[in-house]
N, C-alpha and C positions, 0 to 999 in steps of 0.2 A: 894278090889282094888279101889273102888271109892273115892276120896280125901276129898269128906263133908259126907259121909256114911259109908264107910266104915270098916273093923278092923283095930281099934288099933286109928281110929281118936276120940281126944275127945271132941274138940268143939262140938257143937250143935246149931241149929239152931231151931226159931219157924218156926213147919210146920200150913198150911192151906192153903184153895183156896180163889183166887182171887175172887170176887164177881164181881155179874154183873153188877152193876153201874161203879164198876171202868174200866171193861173190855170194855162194851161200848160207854165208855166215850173216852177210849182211842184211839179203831179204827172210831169211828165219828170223832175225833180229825185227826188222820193220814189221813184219807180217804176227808179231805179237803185240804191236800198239793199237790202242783201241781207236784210235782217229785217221781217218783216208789216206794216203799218200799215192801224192804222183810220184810217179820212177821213168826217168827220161834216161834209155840206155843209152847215150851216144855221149860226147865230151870233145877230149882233142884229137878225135880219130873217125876213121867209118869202123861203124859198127859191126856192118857185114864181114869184116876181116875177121874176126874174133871166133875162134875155132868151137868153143860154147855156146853162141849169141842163140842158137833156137831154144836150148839147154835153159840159158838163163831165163828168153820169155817164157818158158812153160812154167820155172819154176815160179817166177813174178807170178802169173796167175792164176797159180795154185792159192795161192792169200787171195783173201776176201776182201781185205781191207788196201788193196793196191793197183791204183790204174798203172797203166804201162804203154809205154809208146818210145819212137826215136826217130832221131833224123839221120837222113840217107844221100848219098850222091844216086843211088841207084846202080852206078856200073854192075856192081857184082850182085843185083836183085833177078837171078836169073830164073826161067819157070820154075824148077824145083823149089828154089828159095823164096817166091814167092806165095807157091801152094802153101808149103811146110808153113809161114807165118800167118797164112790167112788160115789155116786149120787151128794151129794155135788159137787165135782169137787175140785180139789190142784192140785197142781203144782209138788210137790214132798213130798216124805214120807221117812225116814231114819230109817235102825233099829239096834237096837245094838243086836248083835248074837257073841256069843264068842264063836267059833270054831266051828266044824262039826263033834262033839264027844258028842253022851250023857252024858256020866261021868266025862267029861273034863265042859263040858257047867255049867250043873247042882251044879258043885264043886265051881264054882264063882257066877252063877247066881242063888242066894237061894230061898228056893219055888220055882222057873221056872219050870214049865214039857217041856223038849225040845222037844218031841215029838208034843206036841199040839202047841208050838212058832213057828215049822216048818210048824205043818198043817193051821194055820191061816195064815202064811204068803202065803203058794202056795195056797190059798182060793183067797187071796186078786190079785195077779197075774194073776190069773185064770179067772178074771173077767174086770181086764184092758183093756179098748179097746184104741189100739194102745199106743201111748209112754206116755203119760199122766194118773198119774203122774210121773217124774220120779223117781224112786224106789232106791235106794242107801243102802246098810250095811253100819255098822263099826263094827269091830272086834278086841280086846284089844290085843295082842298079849302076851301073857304067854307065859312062856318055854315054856308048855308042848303040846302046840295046835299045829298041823301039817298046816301050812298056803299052802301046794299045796293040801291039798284033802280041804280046805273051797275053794279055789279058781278054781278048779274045779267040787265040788258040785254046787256052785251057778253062775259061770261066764255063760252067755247066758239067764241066766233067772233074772240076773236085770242090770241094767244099771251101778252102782260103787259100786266097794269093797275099803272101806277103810279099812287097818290093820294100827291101832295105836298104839305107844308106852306105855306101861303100866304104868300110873305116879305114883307119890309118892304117899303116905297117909299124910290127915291132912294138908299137904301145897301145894304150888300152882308149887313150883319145888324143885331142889337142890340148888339154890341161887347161888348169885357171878355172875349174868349176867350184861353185861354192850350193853347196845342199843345203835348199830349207826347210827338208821336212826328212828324216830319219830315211836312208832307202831300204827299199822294199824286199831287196832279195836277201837280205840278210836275216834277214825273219820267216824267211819262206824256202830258204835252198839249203842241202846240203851236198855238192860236188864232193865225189869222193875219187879221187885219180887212182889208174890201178896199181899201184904201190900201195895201196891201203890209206896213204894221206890227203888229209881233208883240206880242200881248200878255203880263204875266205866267200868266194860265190864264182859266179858262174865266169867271170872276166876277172878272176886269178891266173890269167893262163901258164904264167912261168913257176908258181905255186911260193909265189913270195910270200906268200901269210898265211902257213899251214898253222891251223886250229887244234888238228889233232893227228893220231895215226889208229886206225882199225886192222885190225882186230883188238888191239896192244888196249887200245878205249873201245867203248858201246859206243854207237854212233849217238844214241842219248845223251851220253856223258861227255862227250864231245857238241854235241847241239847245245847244252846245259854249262861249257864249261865257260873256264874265267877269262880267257885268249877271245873267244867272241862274244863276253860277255861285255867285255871291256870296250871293245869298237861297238857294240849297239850302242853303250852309254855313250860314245862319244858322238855319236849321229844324235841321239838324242840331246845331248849340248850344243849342237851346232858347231861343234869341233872334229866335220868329217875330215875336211881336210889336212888334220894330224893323218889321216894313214894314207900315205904315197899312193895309194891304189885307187880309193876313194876319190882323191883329190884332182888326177887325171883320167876317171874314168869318161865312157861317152857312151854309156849301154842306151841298147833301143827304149828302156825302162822309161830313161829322162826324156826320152825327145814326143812331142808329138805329131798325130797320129791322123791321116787324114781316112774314113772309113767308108764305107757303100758298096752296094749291093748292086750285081748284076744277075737279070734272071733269064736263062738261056736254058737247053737243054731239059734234063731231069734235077739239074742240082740249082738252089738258088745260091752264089757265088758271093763269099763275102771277100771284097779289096779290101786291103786293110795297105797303107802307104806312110811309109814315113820321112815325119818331115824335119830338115836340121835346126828348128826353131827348140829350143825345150822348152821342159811345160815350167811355163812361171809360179805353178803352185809346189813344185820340188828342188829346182835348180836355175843358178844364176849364171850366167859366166863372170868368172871374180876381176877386179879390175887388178 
C-alpha cells in the first residue's frame, strides 16, 4: 500500500541515515530564526531505526523556538525507548496502526507483531503525564478493516484518529488535477531527505524536484531560492500543472475532511475522516 515501498512499485530510492553534522547543522540553523517552527522527524522511513533519533529530539528541544514531533509504526518503541522519549519531552507523537484486527493489520503491515505494536503503545500512554505529548493514529483504511471497532478500541485513550484514504502505488495520485488556489505546502514545508537534499514538499517521494542541497545552502537560502520560487509563482498563475508533481498529485491537503468528536474515557477524541471528494475551493479534477 505504500506509494515509494510498496507492491508492485518500481522505482527505488537510495536508503540511508542522515548523519549528524548535517542534522545538527540544520537545527542550529532553525533554532536561530526568530519565528516557530514545526520539525516533523520522520519522512521515507521509521524513525526509531535511526541510531541518533533520541540525540536529535533532545537537541530539537534544546531551541526555544521549535516544536517537535514524529510518526511511528511503533514496532521498535520498546519500554526503554519509550521512557527515554517521554523524558525527553515532544509535543506530539503519530502512529500508523492499520485496523484493530490482528490478521487484517498484520496482512498489510509485514514483519509487525500487532500484539506487541499495541502493547508498546498502551506502555507509552501508560506513562503520559497529563496531555503532553499529544498522541494521534492514522489508519489507511482498506476494504476490509471495520473503522467503528478501531474507533472505539482507541477513542478515549488518544487524542486523534485519522482514517486515511488508501493511495495509489508508485505515484503520487490518479492525475488530471487542476489547482485553484496556490497549495499550501509549499509555503509551509520544508523536507529535507538525509542526503542533505531538499525536496519540493512532502509528496516528493522519489526527489524529482530537488530545490536545493544542505549544508552546500542554508536551509533559508534554499526556502528563499529561485527553484521554488519559481513553482510558487506558477501556483499562483494557475499554471500548477506545468510541474508533473503538482499536476498528479492526491495529498490528504486537497481532499475533504469529514470531523467529530467522541467523548469516552479521560480523553475527548477528535475523528478526523477523509473523504475522496476534494475540496471545491482548491482543486478540480481536470477534464
Amino acid at each position: 500500500m505504500c506509494p515509494a515501498y510498496g507492491e508492485g512499485v518500481e522505482r527505488k530510492r537510495d536508503i540511508g541515515f542522515i548523519n549528524r553534522e548535517v542534522w545538527t547543522k540544520a537545527l542550529d540553523e532553525i533554532g536561530t530564526w526568530p519565528s516557530r517552527v514545526n520539525l516533523d522527524l520522520h519522512g521515507a522511513g521509521e524513525p526509531l531505526l535511526h541510531p541518533d533519533f533520541l540525540d536529535m529530539l533532545a537537541h530539537a528541544r534544546s531551541k526555544k523556538n521549535i516544536t517537535v514531533g514524529f510518526l511511528s509504526n511503533a514496532t521498535l518503541l520498546n519500554r526503554e525507548m519509550a521512557s527515554a522519549i517521554m523524558d525527553i519531552g515532544l509535543d506530539w507523537i503519530c502512529f500508523s496502526v492499520d485496523g484493530a484486527e490482528k490478521h487484517i493489520f498484520e496482512h498489510y503491515r509485514k514483519g509487525a507483531d500487532f500484539d506487541l505494536v499495541e502493547e508498546n503503545i498502551k506502555y507509552l500512554l501508560s506513562i503520559r503525564k497529563g496531555s503532553n505529548p499529544v498522541i494521534s493514529f492514522n489508519m489507511v483504511r482498506h476494504q476490509e478493516l471495520d473503522v467503528k471497532m478501531f474507533i472505539d478500541k482507541w477513542s478515549g485513550l488518544v487524542d486523534v484518529l485519522n482514517i486515511s484514504l488508501k493511495r495509489l502505488q508508485g505515484i503520487n495520485g490518479a492525475g488530471g488535477l487542476k489547482l485553484l488556489t496556490p497549495c499550501a505546502l509549499i509555503y509551509q514545508q520544508l523536507p529535507i531527505a538525509w542526503t542533505g537534499k531538499a525536496g519540493l514538499c512532502c509528496e516528493d517521494f522519489w526527489l524529482d524536484h530537488v530545490i536545493g542541497t544542505f549544508p552546500e545552502e542554508s536551509l533559508y537560502e534554499i526556502w528563499h531560492g529561485k527553484l521554488l520560487n519559481n513553482i510558487r509563482k506558477k501556483h499562483e498563475k494557475q499554471q500548477a500543472d506545468d510541474v508533473k508533481l503538482c499536476r498528479t498529485c492526491n495529498a490528504t491537503f486537497l481532499h475533504l475532511h469529514k470531523e467529530w468528536f467522541v467523548e469516552k474515557g479521560r480523553i475527548n477524541t477528535l475523528i478526523r475522516e477523509e473523504l475522496p471528494e476534494m475540496r471545491p475551493e482548491i482543486a478540480v479534477k481536470a477534464n
